[in-house]
Structures are given as C-alpha cells and as structure tokens.
C-alpha positions as CSV (number, residue, x, y, z in Angstrom):
1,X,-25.9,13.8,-59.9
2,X,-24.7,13.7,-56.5
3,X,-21.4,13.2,-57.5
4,X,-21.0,16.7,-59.2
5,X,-21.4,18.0,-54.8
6,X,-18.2,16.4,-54.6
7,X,-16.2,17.4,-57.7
8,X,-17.0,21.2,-57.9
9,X,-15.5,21.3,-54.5
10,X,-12.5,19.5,-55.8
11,X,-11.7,21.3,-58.8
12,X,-12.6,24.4,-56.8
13,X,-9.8,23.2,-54.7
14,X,-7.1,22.7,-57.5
15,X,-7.7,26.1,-58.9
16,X,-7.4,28.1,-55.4
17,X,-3.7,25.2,-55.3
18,X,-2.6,26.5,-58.9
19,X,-3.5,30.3,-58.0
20,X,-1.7,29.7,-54.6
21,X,1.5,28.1,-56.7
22,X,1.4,30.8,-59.8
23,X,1.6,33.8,-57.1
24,X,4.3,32.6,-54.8
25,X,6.4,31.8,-57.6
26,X,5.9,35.3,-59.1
27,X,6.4,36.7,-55.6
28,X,9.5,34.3,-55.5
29,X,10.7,36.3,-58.8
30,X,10.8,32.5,-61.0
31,X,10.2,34.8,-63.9
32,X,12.0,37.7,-64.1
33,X,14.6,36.3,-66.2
34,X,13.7,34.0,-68.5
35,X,16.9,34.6,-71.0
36,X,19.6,33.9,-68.7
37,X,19.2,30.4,-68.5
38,X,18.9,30.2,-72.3
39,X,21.7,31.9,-72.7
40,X,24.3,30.5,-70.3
41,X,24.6,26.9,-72.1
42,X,26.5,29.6,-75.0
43,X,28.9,31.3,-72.7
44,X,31.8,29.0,-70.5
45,X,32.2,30.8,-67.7
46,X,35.4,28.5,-66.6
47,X,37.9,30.0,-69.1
48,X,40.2,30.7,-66.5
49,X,40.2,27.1,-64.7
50,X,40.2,25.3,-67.3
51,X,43.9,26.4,-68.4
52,X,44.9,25.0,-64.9
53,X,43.0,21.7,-65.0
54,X,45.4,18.4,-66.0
55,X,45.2,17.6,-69.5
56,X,43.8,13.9,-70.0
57,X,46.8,11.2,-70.2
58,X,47.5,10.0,-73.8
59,X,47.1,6.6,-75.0
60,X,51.0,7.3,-77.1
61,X,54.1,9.0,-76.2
62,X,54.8,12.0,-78.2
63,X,57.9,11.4,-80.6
C-alpha cells in the first residue's frame, strides 16, 4: 500500500511532462500543417537542377 505514495506522485509527474511537451509543441506551431509533408514526397522540387546534373556513365558506347 505504501508503494501507491510513490507512484501517484510519479504518474502525476509524467502527465504535468506530456502536458509541458503537447503545449510547447503547439506553441512551437508542430501542427499547423500536417499536409505539406504528405504532400511533398509527390512534387520534385529540383526540376531545374536536375537538367544540369551529369548523366551516369554507360556501361556501352553508343553506335
């Protein structure tokens, strides 16, 4: 029975942590988009580099 003194504390203690975490991440705005990471493995946003990137050698010699 004594050991419950010691664990409502605890868990007390994790619960004020998680609050603490949940609000600074929605002060640090961690959720205000939650599309645009979704979205930006559909879109390549290097079009224009790539064209002036080296194309790989080839293994044959065009003929």
């Amino acid at each position: 029975m004594s050991v419950i003194y010691v664990l409502i504390p605890i868990a007390i203690l994790f619960v004020i942590i998680g609050l603490g975490v949940f609000f600074w991440a929605v002060r640090a705005r961690q959720f205000d988009d939650l599309d645009k990471e979704g979205f930006s493995i559909l879109f390549d946003e290097n079009n224009a580099d790539s064209s002036k990137q080296p194309h790989a050698p080839q293994d044959k010699p065009p003929q």
